[in-house]
VOGU-3710 file (C-alpha; in Angstrom, 3 decimals, decimal comma):
1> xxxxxxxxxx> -17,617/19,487/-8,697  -21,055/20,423/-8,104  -22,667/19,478/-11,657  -21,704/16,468/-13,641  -23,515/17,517/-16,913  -21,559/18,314/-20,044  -18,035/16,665/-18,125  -15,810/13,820/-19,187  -15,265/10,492/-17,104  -12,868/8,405/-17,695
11> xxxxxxxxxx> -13,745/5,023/-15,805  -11,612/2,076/-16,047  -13,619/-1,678/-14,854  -16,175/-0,353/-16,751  -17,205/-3,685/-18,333  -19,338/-4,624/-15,184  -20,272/-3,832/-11,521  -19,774/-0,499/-10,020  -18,052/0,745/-12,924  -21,301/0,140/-15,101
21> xxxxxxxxxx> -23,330/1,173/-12,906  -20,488/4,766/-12,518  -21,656/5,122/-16,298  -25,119/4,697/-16,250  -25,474/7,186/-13,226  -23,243/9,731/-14,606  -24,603/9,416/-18,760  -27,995/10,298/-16,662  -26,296/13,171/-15,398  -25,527/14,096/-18,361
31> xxxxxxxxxx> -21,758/13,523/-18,356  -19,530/12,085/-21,423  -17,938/8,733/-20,609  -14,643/7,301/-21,533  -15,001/3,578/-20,622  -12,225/0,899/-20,622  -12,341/-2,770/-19,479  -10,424/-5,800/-20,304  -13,412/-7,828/-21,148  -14,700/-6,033/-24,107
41> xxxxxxxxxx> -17,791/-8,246/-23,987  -19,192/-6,602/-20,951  -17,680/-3,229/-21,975  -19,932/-3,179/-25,207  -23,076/-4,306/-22,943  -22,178/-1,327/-20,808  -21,977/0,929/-23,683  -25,115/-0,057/-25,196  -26,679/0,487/-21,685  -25,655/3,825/-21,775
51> xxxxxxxxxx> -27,198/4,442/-25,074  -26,576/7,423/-27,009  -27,481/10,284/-24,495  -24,095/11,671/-24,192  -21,054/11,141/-26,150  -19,202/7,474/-25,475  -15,589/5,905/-26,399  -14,657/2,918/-25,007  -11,285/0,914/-25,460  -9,596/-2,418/-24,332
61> xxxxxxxxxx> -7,114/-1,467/-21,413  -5,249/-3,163/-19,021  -4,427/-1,195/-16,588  -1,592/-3,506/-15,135  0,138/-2,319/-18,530  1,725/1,793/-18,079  1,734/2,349/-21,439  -1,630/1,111/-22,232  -2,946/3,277/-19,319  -1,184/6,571/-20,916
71> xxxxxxxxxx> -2,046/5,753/-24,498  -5,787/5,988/-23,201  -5,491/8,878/-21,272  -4,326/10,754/-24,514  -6,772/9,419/-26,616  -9,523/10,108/-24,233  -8,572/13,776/-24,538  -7,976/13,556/-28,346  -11,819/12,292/-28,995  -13,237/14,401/-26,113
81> xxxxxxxxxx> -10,889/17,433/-25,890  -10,653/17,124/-22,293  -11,021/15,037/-19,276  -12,985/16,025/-15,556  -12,916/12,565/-13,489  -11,009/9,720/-13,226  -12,720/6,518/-11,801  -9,664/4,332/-11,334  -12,035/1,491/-10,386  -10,583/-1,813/-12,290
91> xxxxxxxxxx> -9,463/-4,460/-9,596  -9,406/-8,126/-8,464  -9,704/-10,567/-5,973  -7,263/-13,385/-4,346  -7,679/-15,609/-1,441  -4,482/-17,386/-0,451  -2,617/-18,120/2,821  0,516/-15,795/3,101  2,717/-18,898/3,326  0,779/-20,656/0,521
101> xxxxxxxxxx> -0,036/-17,831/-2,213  2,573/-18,119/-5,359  4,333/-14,546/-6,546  3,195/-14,688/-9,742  -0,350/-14,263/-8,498  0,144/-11,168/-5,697  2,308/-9,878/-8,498  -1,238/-10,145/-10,457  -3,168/-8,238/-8,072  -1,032/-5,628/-7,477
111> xxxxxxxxxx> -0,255/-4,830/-10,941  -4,161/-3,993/-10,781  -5,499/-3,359/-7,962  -2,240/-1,023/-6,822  -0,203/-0,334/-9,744  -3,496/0,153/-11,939  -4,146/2,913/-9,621  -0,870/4,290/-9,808  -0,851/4,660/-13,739  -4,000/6,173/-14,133
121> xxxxxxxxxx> -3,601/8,961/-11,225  -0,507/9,952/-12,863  -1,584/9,235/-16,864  -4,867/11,393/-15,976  -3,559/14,367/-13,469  -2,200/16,489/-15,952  -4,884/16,666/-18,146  -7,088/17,091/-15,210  -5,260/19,882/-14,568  -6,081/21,206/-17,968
131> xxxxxxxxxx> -9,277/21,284/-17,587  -8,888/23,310/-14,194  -12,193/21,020/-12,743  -11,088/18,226/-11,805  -11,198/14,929/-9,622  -9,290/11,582/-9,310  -11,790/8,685/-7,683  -9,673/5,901/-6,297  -11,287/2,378/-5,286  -9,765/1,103/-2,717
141> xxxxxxxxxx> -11,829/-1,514/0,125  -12,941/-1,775/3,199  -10,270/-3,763/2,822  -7,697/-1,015/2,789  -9,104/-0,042/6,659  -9,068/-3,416/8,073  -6,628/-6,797/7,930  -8,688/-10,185/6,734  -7,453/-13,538/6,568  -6,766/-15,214/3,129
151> xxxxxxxxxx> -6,539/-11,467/1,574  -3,288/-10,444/2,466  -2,688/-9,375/-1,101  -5,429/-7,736/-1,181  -5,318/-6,074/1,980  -1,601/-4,956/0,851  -3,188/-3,255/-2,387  -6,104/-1,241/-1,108  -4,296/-0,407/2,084  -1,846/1,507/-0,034
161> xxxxxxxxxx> -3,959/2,876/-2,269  -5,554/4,071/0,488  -2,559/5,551/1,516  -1,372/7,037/-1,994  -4,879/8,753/-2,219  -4,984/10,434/0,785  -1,244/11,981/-0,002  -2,485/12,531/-3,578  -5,625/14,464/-1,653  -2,947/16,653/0,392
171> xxxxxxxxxx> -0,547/17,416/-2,372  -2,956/18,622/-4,440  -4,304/20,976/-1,766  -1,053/22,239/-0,960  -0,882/23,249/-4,873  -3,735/25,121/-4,900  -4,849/23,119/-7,985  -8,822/22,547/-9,048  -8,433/19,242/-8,767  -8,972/16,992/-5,857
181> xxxxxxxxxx> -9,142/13,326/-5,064  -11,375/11,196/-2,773  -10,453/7,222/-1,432  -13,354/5,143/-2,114  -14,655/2,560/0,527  -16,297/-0,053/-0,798  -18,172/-3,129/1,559  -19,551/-6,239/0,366  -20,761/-5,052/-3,362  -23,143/-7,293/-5,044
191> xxxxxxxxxx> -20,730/-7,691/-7,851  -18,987/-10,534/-9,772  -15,579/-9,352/-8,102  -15,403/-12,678/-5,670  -16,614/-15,141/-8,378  -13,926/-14,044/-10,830  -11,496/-14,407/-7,996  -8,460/-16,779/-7,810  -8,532/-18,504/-4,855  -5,480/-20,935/-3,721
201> xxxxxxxxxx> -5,452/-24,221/-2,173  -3,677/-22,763/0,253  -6,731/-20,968/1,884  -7,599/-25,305/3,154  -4,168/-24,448/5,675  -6,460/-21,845/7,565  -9,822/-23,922/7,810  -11,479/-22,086/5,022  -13,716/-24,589/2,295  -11,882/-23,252/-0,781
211> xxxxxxxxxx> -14,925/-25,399/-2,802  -17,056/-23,471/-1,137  -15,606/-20,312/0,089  -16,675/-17,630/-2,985  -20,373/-18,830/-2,107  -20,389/-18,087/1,749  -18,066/-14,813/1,381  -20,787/-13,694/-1,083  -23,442/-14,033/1,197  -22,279/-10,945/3,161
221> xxxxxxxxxx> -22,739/-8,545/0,281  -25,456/-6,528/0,997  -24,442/-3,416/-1,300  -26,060/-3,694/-5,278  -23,322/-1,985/-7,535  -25,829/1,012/-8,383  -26,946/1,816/-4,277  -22,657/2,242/-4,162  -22,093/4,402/-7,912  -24,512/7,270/-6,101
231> xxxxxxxxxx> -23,048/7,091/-3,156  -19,713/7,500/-4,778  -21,154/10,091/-7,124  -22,564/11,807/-4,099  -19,130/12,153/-2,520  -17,608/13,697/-5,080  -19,743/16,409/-5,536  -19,361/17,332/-1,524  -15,706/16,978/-2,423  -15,048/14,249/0,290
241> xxxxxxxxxx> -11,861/12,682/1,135  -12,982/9,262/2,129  -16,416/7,840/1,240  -17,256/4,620/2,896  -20,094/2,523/1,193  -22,795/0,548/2,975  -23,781/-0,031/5,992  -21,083/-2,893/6,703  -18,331/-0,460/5,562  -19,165/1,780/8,554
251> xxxxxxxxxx> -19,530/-1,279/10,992  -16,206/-1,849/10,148  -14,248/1,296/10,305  -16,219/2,059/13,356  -14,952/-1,244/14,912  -11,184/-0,359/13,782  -11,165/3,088/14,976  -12,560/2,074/18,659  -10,854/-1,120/18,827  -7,623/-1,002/16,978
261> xxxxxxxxxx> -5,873/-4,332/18,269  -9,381/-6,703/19,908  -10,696/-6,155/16,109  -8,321/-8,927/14,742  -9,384/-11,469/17,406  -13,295/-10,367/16,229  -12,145/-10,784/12,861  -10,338/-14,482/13,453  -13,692/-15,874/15,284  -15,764/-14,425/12,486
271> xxxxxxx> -13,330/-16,019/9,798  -13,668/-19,811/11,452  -17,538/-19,136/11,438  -18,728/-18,261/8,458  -15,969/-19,717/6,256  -14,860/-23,152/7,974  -14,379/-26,474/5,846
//
């Protein structure tokens, strides 16, 4: 997808962060936005950001909910007549020990940050294919390339949607389809992602200052939300299968690729440093 002007994007976490920022980028681009959120409060700040340069709808969505997911999907195509991109970008945060964290709240996380994914790859695809130009943005982490203390949940979640894009990416190849997909690699984005976080208790059992915790882990984002939305944007139109994003993303795959088993003893003593009670 080479030009983004006169398109439809469908972007889900649109109420704030990099999904704002997604819309702002591509309305200057000149592309029609379908935006969804759970906090309709930020959603209609985004819209309003957006202005009226291109045609905007904008809905309440869950995306932990299937049939909320689908419902939008149609109706993004019934008030736009079609759909081009796919920004499944909603997601969350938890910091819990394994032993510690409580079902209900993995189940939580991965009815967003995983299962979110899932419904709106497969609510979107078809009409994608519709439209014969199309392209499915996944967010998972940097996060879904390397294991982190306290965010074994989320590790779980963006590891496989790491895993489910990058089979999504060969499938569709092997069809011979115009659409294509691309895993998004997110590091430390200034956004409110960690703030808005539940964090357990349980985090205390590994030497990490719950009180204090969201503070310090914030202090190593170095990314703002709009530096990451072009350089997402950007690796769509070269078609790319993975995009990492920032500088620390590429520290750490780097550090994964040469040093597949040390990295976790790297990983501990940086852990007990920056995040000790």
């Amino acid at each position: 997808m080479k030009s983004f002007h006169d398109k439809v994007a469908a972007i889900t976490g649109a109420g704030s962060g990099m999904g704002r920022e997604l819309a702002i980028e591509l309305a200057a681009r000149g592309c029609h936005l379908a935006l969804s959120d759970v906090n309709e409060a930020g959603l209609a700040q985004t819209v309003s950001l957006v202005g009226d340069r291109v045609r905007v709808t904008h809905a309440r969505v869950d995306v932990a909910v299937r049939e909320q997911v689908y419902a939008w999907a149609d109706a993004v195509v019934r008030d736009h007549g079609k759909v081009n991109l796919i920004f499944n970008n909603a997601g969350v945060g938890l910091g819990a020990s394994i032993e510690g964290m409580r079902y209900e709240d993995f189940e939580w996380l991965m009815n967003i940050n995983f299962w979110g994914v899932v419904y709106g790859t497969k609510a979107f695809l078809p009409h994608l294919k519709r439209a014969e130009e199309g392209h499915i943005i996944n967010t998972s982490s940097v996060f879904g390339l390397i294991g982190v203390p306290s965010q074994s949940a989320y590790n779980a979640a963006k590891f496989a949607v790491r895993g489910f894009t990058e089979a999504l990416r060969m499938e569709l190849e092997m069809e011979g389809c115009k659409v294509s997909a691309t895993s998004v690699h997110p590091g430390g984005i200034k956004t409110n992602i960690a703030r808005a976080a539940r964090l357990d208790p349980s985090v205390g059992q590994l030497g990490i200052d719950h009180r204090n915790a969201t503070v310090r882990f914030e202090k190593n984002f170095i990314t703002t939300a709009n530096r990451a939305a072009r350089i997402i944007l950007r690796a769509v139109e070269k078609n790319q299968r993975r995009v990492l994003v920032g500088p620390d993303a590429y520290v750490v795959d780097w550090m994964v690729r040469l040093m597949p088993s040390l990295y976790q003893r790297l990983v501990v003593q940086f852990s007990r440093r920056t995040m000790a009670a």
